[in-house]
N, C-alpha and C positions, 0 to 999 in steps of 0.2 A: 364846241366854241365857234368854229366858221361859219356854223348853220346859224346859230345863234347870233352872232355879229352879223351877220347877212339880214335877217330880218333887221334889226338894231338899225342897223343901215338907211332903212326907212324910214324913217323919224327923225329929230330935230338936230340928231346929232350927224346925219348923212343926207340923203336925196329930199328926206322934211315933205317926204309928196305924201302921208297920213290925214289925218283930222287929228287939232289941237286936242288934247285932255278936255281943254275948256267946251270944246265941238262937239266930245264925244259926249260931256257931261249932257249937253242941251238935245242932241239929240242920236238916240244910239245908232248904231255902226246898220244894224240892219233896217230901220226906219229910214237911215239914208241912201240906203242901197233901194228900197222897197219906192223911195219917191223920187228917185232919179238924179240923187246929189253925188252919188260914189260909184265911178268905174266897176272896181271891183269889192268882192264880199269872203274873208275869210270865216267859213263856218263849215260846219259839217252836215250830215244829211237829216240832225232833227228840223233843220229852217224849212225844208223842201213844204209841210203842209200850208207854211207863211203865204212860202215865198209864188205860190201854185196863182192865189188870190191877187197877183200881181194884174192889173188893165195896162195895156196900151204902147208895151214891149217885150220882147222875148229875151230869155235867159235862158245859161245853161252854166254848164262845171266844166271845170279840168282840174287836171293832178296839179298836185303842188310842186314848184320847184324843186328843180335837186341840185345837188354837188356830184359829189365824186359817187355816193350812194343815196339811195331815194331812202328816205326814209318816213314815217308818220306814226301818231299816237292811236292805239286800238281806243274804242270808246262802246261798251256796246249797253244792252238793256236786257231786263231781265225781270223772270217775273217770281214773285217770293209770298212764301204762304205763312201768315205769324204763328207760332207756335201758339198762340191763344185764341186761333181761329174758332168761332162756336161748330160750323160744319167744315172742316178738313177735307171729306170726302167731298165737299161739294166742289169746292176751292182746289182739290186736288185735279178733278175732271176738266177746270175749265182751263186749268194749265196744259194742263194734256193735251186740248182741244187749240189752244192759242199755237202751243209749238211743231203741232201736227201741219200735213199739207194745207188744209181748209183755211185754217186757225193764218198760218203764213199768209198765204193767199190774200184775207182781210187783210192783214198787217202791211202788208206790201202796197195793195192798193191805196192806204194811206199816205204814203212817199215819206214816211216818218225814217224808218227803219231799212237798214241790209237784212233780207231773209237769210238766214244762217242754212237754211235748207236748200242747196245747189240747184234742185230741180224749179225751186221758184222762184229763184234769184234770177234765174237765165228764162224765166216766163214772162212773158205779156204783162203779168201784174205788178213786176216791177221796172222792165226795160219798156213801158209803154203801153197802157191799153187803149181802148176805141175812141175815148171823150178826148178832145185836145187839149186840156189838161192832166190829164194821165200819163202824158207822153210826156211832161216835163219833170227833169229837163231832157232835153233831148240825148245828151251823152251822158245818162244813168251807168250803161256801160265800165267809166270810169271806176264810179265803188266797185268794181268785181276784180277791173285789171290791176289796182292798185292794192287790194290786201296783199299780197306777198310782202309786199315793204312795212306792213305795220308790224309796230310793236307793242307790247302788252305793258302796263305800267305795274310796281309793285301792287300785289294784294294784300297789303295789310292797313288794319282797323283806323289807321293818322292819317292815310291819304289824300283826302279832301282836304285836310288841314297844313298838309304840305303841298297841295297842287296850289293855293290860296297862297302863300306864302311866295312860290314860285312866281306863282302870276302879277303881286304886288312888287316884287323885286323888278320884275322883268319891263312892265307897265313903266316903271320910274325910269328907268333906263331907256326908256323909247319915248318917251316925253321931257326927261330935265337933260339940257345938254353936260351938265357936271356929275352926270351921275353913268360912268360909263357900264362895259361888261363884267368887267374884273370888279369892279365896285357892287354891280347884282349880285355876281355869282357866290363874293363872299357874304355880301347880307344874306342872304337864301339860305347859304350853308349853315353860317350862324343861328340865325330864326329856327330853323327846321328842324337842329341839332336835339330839341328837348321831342320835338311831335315821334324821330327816327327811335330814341329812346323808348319812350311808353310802348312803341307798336314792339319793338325786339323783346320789351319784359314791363307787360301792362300793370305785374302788380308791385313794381317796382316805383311810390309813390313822386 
């Protein structure tokens, strides 16, 4: 909840230093970062191949805030072969090949991704290569020091439908000043209560 009111805090109901809903509708949170409207940009490291494309100032990261404990959400990628693939083995190989060194290596140089593979996390390909945009941002470093503090969210089949729920709660809360935390937290739990249901006994209609 601190952590939470701490962001909250931000918005209309505290320090009000955000962009209006109305601001954010007109124009989003990273187009305004990207043309020089917004200090700062909370997002994570898929924006990196956006944000590379940026002319005519430099950018970089740091860790998020903390309290008493750091703490942040895992988010990662993954690659997935459908069971109704027509070549398996073909799809099977190219998996192989993405999560291997080589395969990393590509991935990293895109600035998309944290290589899950230590060896090329901590390589040139993603802390920096030769072209001066490779090196951006400059404190890539950070995604390395900071996983110890992440956490992993449930893995079950409603997620996306409760993270969506959370995020709609959370949104109102940091735009209508009458809509405080206590007032989120129970909408959220409310709303979510049927999604938390199906995922524990899906064929329970």
């Amino acid at each position: 909840r601190e952590g939470m009111q701490w962001f909250l805090d931000l918005g209309v109901q505290g320090h009000n230093v955000v962009p209006s809903e109305a601001e954010v509708l007109a124009e989003d949170d990273l187009s305004r970062f990207m043309n020089g409207r917004a200090a700062m940009l909370f997002q994570s490291r898929r924006v990196v191949p956006t944000l590379r494309e940026i002319d005519g100032f430099q950018w970089d990261v740091a860790p998020l805030p903390q309290g008493d404990e750091p703490a942040g959400i895992l988010h990662s990628d993954a690659f997935c072969m459908s069971a109704a693939a027509e070549n398996k083995d073909a799809a099977w190989e190219f998996i192989e090949f993405a999560v291997g060194p080589e395969g990393q290596e590509v991935l990293a140089q895109t600035g998309r991704t944290v290589p899950s593979m230590t060896s090329v996390a901590e390589s040139p390909a993603f802390l920096g290569g030769e072209e001066p945009t490779d090196a951006l941002p400059p404190s890539s470093h950070i995604f390395l020091d900071t996983i110890p503090a992440l956490r992993r969210v449930p893995s079950i089949s409603t997620w996306p439908e409760i993270e969506d729920i959370f995020n709609a709660g959370f949104q109102r809360a940091l735009y209508e000043e009458e809509f405080d935390l206590e007032g989120a937290i129970s909408d959220v739990e409310a709303s979510s209560e049927d999604a938390f249901r199906r995922a524990r006994d899906p064929d329970d209609p």
